[in-house]
N, C-alpha and C positions, 0 to 999 in steps of 0.2 A: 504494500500500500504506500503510496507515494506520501511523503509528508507535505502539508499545508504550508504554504505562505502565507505567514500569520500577518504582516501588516497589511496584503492583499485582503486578509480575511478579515481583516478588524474595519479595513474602510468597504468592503460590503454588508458587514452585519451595520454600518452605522447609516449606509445610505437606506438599508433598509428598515430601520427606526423612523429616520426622520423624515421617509414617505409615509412610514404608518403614522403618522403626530402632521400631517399634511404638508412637510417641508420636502419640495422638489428640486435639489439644488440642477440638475441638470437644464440647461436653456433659460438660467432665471434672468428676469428684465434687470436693469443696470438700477432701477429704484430699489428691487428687491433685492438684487445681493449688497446694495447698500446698508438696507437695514438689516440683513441677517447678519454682515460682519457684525455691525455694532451689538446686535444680540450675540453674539458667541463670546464676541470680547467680553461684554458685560457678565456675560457666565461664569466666561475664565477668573474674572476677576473678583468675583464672588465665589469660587472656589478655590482658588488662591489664599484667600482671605479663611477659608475654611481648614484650611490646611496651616496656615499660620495659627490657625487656634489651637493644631493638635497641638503644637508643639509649647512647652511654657516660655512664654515670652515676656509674661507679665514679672517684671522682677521684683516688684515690689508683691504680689499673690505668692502666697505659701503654700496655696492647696492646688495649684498645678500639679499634673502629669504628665509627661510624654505619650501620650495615645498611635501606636503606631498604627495600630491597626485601622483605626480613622484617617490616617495620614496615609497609607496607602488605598484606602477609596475615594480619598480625594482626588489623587494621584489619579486615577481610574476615571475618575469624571473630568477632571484636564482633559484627557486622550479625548473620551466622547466629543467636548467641544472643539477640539483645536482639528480633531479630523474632521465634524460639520464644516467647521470653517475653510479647511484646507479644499474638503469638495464646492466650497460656494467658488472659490478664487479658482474651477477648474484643474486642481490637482488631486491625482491620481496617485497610489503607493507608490509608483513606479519612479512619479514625478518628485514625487517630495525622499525617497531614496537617492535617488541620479542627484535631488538638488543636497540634499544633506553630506554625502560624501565630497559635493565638491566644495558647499561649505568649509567642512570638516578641514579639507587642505587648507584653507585660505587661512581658519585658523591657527594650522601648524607654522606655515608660514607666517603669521603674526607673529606666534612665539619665538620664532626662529630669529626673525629681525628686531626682536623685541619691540615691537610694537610699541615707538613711540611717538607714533604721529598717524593721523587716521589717514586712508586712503581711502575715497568715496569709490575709488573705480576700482579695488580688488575685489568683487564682489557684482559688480556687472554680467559677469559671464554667463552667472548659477539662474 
């Protein structure tokens, strides 16, 4: 049995949520993928935020605890939004793979050159 490609497989288990909940990202009008980023961001951002709770931040609170187990469903609900979002912007696993490893260089490169001055155009290619 051939093994699955799992981020192939997480952005079709996601397109096929957000057609059942009536979000179509495929062919959406330029009004509508407008407002769907701002709704994914606003997710993210509120999960973010949920995730910042797991953890104690509060220096001055004594009755904090590390909650991992929360902080990895957070984790979990990131991925849901950021791959909505990534099929709104017309990216595919395939796409945001190809783009992350050439990312991923640009990065190494930074660190290489010690990145100390930004270059707006290392990153045009991806």
């Amino acid at each position: 049995m051939a093994e699955t490609d799992q981020l192939r497989e997480l952005f079709r288990l996601q397109r096929s949520l957000n057609e059942r909940i009536g979000v179509f990202t495929e062919h959406m009008a330029e009004a509508d993928k407008t407002k769907w980023i701002l709704n994914y961001c606003r997710a993210m951002s509120q999960e973010l935020a949920e995730l910042t709770d797991s953890v104690p931040w509060k220096w001055w609170a004594k009755y904090q605890k590390f909650d991992a187990q929360n902080a990895r469903v957070e984790v979990v609900d990131l991925f849901h939004f950021l791959i909505s979002l990534a099929q709104v912007l017309g990216l595919s696993a395939d796409d945001v793979f190809q783009a992350y490893v050439k990312k991923n260089q640009v990065n190494f490169q930074r660190q290489d050159s010690g990145y100390t001055q930004k270059n707006h155009d290392d990153s045009r290619h991806i």
